[in-house]
N, CA, C and O atoms as CSV, one atom per row, in Angstrom:
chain,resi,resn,atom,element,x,y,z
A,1,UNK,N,N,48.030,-54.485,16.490
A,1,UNK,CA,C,47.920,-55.243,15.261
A,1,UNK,C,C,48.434,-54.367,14.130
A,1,UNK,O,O,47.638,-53.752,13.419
A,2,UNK,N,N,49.898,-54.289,13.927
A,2,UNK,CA,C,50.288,-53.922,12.552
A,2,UNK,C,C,50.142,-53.621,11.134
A,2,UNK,O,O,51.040,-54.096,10.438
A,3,UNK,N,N,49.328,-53.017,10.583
A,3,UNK,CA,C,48.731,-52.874,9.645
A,3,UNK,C,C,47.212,-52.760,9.443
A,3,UNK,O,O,46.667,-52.285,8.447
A,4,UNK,N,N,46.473,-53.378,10.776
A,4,UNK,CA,C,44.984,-52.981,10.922
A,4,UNK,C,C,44.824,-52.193,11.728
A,4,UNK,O,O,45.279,-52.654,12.775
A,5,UNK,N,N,44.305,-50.925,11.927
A,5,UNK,CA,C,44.102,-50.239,12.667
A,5,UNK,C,C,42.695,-50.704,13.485
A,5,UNK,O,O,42.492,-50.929,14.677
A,6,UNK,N,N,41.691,-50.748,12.120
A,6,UNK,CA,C,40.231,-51.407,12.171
A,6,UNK,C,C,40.512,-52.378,13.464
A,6,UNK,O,O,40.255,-52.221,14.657
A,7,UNK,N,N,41.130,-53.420,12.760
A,7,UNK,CA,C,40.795,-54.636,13.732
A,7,UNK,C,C,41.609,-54.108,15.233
A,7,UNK,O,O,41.030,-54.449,16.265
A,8,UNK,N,N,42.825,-53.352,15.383
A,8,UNK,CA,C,42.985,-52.996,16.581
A,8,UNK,C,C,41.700,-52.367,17.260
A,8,UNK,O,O,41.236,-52.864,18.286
A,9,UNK,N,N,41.146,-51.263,16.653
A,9,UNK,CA,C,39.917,-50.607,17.204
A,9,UNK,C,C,38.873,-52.059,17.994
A,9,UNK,O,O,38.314,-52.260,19.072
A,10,UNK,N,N,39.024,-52.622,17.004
A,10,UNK,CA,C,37.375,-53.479,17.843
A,10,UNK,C,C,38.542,-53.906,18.296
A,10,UNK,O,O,39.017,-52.867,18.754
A,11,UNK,N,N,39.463,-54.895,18.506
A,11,UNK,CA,C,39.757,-55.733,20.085
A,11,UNK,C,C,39.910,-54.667,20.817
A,11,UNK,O,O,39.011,-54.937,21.613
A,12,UNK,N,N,40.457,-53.345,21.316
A,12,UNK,CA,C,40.423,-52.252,21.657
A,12,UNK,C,C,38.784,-52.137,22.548
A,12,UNK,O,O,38.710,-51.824,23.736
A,13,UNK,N,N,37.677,-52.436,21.741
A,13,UNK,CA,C,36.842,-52.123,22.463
A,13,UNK,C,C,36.221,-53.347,22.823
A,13,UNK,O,O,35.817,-53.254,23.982
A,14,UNK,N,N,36.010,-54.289,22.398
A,14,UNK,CA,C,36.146,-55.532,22.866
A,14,UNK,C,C,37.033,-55.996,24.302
A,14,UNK,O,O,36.922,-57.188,24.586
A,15,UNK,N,N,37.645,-55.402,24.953
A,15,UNK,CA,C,38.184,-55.422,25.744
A,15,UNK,C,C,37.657,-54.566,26.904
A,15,UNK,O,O,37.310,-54.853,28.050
A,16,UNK,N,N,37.724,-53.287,26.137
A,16,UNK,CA,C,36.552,-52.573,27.522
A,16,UNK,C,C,35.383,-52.572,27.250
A,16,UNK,O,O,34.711,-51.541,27.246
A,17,UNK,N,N,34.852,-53.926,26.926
A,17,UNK,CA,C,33.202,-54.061,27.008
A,17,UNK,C,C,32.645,-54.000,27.930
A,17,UNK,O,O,33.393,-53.224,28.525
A,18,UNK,N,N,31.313,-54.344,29.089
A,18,UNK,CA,C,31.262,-54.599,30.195
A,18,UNK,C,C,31.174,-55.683,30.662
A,18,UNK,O,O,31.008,-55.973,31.847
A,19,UNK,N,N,31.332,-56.736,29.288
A,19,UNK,CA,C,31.254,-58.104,29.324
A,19,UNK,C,C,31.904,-59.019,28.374
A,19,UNK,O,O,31.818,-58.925,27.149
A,20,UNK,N,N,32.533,-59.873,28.996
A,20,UNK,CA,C,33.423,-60.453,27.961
A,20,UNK,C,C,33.212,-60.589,26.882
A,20,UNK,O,O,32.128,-61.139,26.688
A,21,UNK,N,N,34.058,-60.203,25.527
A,21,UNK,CA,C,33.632,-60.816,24.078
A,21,UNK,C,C,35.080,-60.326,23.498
A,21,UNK,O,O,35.798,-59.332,23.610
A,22,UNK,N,N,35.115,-61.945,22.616
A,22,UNK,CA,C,36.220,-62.007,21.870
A,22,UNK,C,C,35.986,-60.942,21.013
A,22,UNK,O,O,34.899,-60.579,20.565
A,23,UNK,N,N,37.557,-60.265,20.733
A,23,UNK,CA,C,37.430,-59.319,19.527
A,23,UNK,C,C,36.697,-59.635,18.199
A,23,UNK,O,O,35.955,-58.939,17.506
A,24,UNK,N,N,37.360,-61.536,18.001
A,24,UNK,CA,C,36.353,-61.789,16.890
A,24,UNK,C,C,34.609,-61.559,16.379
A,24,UNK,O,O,33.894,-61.559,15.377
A,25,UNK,N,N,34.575,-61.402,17.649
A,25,UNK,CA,C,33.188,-61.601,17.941
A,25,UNK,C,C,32.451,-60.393,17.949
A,25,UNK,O,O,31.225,-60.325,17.864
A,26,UNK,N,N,33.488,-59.133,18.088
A,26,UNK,CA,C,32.888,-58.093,18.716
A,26,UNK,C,C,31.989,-57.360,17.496
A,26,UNK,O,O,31.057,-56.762,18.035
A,27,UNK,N,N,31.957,-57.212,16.114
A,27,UNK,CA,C,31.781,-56.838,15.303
A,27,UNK,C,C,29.908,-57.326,15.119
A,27,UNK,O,O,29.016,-56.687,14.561
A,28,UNK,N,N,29.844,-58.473,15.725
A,28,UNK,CA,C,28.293,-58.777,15.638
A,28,UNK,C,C,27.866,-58.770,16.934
A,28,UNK,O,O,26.857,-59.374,17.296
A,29,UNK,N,N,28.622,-58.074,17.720
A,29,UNK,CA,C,28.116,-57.595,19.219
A,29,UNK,C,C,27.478,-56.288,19.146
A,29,UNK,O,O,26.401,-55.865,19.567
A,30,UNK,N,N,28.505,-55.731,18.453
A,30,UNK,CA,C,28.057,-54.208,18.260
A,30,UNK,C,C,26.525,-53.813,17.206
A,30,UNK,O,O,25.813,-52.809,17.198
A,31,UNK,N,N,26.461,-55.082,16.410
A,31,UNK,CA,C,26.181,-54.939,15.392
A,31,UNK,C,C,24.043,-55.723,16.388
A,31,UNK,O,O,22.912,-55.706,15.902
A,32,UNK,N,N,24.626,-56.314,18.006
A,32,UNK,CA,C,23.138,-56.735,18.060
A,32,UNK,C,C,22.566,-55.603,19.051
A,32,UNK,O,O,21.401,-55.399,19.392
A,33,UNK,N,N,23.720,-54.947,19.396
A,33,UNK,CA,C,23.383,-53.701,20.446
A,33,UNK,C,C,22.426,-52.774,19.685
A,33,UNK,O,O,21.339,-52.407,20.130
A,34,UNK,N,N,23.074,-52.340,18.176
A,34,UNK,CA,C,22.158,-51.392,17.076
A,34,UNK,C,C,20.807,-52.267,16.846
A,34,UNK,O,O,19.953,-51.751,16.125
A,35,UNK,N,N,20.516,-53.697,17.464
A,35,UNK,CA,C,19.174,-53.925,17.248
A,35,UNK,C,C,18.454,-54.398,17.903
A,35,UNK,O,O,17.309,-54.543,17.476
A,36,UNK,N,N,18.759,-54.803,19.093
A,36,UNK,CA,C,17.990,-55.388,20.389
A,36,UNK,C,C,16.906,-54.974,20.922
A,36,UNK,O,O,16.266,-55.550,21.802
A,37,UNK,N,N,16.595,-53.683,20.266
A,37,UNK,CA,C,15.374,-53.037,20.801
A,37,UNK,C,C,14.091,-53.324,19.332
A,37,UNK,O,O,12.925,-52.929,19.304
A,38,UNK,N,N,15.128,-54.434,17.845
A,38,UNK,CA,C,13.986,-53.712,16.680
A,38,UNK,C,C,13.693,-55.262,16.251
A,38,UNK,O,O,14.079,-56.093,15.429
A,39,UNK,N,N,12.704,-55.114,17.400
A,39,UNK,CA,C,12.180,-57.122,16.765
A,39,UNK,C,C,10.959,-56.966,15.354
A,39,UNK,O,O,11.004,-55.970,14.634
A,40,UNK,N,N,10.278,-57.700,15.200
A,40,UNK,CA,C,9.557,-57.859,14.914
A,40,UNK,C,C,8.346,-58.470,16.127
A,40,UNK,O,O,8.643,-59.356,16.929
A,41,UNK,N,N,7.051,-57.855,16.076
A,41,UNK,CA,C,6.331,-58.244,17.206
A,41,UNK,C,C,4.792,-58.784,16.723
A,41,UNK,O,O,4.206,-58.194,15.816
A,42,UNK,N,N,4.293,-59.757,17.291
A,42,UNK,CA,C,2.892,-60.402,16.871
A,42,UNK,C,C,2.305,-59.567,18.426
A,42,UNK,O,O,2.831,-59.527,19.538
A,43,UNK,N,N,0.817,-58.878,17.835
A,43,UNK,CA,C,0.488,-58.274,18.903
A,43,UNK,C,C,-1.101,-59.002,18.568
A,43,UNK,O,O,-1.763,-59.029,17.531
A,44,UNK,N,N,-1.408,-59.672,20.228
A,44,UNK,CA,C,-3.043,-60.264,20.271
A,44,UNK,C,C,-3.364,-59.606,21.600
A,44,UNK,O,O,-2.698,-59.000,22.438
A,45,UNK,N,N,-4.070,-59.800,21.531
A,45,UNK,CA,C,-5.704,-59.723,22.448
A,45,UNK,C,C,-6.057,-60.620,23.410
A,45,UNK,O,O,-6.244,-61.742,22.939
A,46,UNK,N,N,-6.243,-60.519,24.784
A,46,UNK,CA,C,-6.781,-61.210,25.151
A,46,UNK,C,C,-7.379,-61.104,26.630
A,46,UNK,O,O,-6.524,-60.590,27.350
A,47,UNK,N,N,-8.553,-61.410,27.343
A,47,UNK,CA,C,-8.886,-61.065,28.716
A,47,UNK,C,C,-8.860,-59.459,28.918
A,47,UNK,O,O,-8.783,-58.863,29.993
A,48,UNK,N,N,-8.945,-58.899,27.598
A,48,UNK,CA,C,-9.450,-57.156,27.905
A,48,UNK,C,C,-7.856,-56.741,27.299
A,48,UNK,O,O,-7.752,-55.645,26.748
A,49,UNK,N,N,-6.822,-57.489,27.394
A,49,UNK,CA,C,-5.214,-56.742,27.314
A,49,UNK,C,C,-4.817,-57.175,25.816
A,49,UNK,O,O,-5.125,-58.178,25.171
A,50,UNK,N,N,-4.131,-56.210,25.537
A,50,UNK,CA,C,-3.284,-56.271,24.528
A,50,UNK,C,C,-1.813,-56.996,24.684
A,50,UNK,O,O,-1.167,-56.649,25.673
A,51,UNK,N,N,-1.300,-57.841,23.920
A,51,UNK,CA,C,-0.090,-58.816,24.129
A,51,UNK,C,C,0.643,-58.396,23.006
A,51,UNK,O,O,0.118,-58.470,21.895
A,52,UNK,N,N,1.951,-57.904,23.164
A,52,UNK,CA,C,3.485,-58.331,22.414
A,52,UNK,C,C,3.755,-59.349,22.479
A,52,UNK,O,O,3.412,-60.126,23.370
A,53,UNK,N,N,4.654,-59.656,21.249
A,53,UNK,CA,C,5.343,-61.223,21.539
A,53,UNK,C,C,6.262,-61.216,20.709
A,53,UNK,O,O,5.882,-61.496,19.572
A,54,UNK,N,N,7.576,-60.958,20.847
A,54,UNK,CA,C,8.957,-60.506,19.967
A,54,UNK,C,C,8.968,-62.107,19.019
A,54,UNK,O,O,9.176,-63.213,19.518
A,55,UNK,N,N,8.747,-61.878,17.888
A,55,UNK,CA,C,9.291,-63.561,16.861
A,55,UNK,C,C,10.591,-63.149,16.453
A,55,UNK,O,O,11.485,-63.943,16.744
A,56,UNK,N,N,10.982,-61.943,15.756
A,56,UNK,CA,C,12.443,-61.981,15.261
A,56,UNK,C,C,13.154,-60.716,15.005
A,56,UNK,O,O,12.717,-59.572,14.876
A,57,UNK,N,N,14.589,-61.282,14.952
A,57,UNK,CA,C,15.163,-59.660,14.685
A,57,UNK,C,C,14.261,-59.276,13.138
A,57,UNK,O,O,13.750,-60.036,12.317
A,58,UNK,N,N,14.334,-57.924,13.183
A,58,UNK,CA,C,13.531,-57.236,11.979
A,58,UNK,C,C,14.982,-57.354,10.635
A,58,UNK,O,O,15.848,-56.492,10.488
A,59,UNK,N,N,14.870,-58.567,9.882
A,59,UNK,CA,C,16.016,-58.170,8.776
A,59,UNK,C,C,16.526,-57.041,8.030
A,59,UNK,O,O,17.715,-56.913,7.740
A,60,UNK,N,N,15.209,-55.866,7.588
A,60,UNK,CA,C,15.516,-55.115,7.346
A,60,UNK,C,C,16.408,-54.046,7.971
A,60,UNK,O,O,17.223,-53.344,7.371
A,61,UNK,N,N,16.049,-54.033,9.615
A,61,UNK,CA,C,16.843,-53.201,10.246
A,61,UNK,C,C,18.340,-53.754,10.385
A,61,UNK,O,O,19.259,-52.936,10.425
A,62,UNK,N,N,18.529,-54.742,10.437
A,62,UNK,CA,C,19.496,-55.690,10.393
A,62,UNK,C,C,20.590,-55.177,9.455
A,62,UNK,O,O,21.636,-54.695,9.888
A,63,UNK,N,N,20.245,-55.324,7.849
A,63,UNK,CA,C,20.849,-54.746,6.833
A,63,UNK,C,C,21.208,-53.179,6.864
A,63,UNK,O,O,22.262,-52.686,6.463
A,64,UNK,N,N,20.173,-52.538,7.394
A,64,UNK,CA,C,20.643,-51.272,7.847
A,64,UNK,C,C,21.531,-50.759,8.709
A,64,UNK,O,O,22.172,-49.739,8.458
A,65,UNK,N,N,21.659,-51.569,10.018
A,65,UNK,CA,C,22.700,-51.787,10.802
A,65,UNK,C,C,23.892,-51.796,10.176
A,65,UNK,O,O,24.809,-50.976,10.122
A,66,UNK,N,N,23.703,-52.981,9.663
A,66,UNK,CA,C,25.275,-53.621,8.928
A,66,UNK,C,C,25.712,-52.583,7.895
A,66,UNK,O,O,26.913,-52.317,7.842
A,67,UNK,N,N,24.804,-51.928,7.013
A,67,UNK,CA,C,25.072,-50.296,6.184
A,67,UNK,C,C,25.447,-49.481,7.091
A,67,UNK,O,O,26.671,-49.360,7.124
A,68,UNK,N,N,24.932,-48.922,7.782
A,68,UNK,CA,C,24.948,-47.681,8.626
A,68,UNK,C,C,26.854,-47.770,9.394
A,68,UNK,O,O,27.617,-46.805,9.382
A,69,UNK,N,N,27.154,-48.965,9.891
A,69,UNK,CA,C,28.393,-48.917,10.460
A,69,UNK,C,C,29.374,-49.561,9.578
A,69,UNK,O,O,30.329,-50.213,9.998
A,70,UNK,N,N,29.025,-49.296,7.972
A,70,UNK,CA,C,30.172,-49.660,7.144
A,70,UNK,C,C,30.655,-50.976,7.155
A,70,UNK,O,O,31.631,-51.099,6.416
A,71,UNK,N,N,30.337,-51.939,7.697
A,71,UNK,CA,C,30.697,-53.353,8.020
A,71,UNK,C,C,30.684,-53.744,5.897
A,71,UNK,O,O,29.787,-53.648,5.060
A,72,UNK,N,N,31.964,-54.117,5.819
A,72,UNK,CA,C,31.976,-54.965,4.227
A,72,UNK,C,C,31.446,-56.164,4.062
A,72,UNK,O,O,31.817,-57.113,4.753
A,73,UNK,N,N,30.610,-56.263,3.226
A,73,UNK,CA,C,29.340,-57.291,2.533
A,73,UNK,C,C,30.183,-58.440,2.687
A,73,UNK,O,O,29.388,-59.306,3.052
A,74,UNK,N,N,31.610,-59.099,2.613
A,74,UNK,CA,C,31.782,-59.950,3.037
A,74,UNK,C,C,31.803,-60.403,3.802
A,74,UNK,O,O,32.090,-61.599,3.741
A,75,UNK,N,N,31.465,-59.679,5.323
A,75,UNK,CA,C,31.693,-60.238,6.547
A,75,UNK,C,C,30.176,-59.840,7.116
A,75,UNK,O,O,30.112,-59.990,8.336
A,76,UNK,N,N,28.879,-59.343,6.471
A,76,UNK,CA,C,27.684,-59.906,6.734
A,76,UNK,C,C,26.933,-61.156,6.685
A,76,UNK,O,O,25.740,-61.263,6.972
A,77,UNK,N,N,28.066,-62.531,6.125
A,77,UNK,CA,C,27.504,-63.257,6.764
A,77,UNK,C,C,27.602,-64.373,7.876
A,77,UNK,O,O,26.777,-65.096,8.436
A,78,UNK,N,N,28.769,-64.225,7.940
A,78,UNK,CA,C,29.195,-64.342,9.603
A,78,UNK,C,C,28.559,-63.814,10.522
A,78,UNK,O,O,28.179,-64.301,11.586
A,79,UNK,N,N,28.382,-62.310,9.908
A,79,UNK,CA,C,27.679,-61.224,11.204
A,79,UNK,C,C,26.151,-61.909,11.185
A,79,UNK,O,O,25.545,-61.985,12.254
A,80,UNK,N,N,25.528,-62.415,9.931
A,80,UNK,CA,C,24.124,-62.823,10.041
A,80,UNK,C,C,23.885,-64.028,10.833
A,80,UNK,O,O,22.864,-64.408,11.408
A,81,UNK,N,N,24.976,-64.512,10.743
A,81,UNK,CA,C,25.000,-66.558,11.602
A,81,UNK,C,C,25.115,-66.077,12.858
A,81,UNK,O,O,24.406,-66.792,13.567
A,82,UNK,N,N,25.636,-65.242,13.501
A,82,UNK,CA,C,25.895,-64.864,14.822
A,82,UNK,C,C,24.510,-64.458,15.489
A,82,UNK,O,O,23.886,-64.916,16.446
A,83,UNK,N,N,24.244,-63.244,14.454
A,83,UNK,CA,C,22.847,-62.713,15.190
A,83,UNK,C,C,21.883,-63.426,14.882
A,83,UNK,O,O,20.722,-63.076,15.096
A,84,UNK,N,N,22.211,-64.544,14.327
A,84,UNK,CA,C,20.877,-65.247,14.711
A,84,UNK,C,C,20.851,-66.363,15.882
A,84,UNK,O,O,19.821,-66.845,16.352
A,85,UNK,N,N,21.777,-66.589,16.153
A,85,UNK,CA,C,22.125,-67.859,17.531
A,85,UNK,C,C,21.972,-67.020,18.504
A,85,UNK,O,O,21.744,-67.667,19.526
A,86,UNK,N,N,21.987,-65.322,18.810
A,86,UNK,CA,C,21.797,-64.799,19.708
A,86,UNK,C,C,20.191,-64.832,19.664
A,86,UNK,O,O,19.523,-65.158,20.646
A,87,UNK,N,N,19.585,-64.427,18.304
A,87,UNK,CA,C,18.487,-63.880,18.810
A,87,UNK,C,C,17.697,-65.356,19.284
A,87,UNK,O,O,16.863,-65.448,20.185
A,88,UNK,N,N,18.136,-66.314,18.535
A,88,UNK,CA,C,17.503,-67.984,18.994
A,88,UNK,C,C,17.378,-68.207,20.482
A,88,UNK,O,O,16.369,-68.662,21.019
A,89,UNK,N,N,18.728,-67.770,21.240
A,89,UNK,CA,C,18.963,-68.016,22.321
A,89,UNK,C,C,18.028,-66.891,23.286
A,89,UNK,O,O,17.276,-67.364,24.138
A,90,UNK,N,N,18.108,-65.560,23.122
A,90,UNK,CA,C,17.548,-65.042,23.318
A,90,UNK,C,C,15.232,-65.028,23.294
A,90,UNK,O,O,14.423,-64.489,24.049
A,91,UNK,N,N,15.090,-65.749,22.263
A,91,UNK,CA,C,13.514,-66.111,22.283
A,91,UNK,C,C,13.678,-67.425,23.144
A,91,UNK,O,O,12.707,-67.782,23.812
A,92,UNK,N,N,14.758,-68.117,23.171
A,92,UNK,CA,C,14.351,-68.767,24.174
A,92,UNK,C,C,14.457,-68.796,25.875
A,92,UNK,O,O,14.028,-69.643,26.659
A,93,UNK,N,N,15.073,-67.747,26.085
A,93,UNK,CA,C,15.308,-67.138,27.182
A,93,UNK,C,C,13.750,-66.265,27.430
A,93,UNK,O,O,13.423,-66.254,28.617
A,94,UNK,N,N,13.015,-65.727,26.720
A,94,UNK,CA,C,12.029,-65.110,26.690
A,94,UNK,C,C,10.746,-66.531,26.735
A,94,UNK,O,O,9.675,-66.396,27.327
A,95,UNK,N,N,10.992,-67.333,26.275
A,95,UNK,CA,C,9.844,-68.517,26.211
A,95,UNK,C,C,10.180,-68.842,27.254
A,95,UNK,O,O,9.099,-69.282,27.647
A,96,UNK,N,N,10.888,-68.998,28.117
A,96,UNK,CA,C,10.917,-69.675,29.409
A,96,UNK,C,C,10.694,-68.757,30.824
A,96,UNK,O,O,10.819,-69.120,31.994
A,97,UNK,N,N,10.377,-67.646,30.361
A,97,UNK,CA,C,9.723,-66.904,31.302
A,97,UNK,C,C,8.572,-66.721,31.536
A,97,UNK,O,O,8.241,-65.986,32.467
């Protein structure tokens, strides 16, 4: 890509992902990898045990993400519509278990 280096880089790695994803795409791929581990969690009680229960990505870490790897404020909100159909899809992949 002639003049972007940037955008060569992500289809570049978008390509050797271990799983398919459009280059377009790759920017809020990378961006759910830096948070897949930082939910927000409701923790109860019950029958003697303590319960997790992931409700949502943590926004704050979110914004930090999107700081931390330089991503430009115009294209956080694309990156925000994305990670949220993942994480949707994702609680519901978790509710059905």
């Amino acid at each position: 890509m002639a003049g972007f280096p940037e955008a060569a880089d992500e289809a570049r790695e978008a390509r050797d992902a271990p799983f398919a994803v459009f280059a377009c795409n790759w920017p809020t791929v990378r961006i759910w990898g830096d948070l897949w581990r930082r939910w927000r969690k409701k923790v109860y009680t019950g029958g003697g045990r303590v319960y997790e229960q992931r409700e949502a990505l943590d926004l704050q870490q979110m914004e930090s993400a999107l700081r931390l790897r330089r991503v430009p404020q115009t294209e956080w909100p694309s990156i925000t519509e994305g990670l949220l159909a993942m994480e949707d899809e994702a609680i519901g992949i978790w509710t059905e278990q």
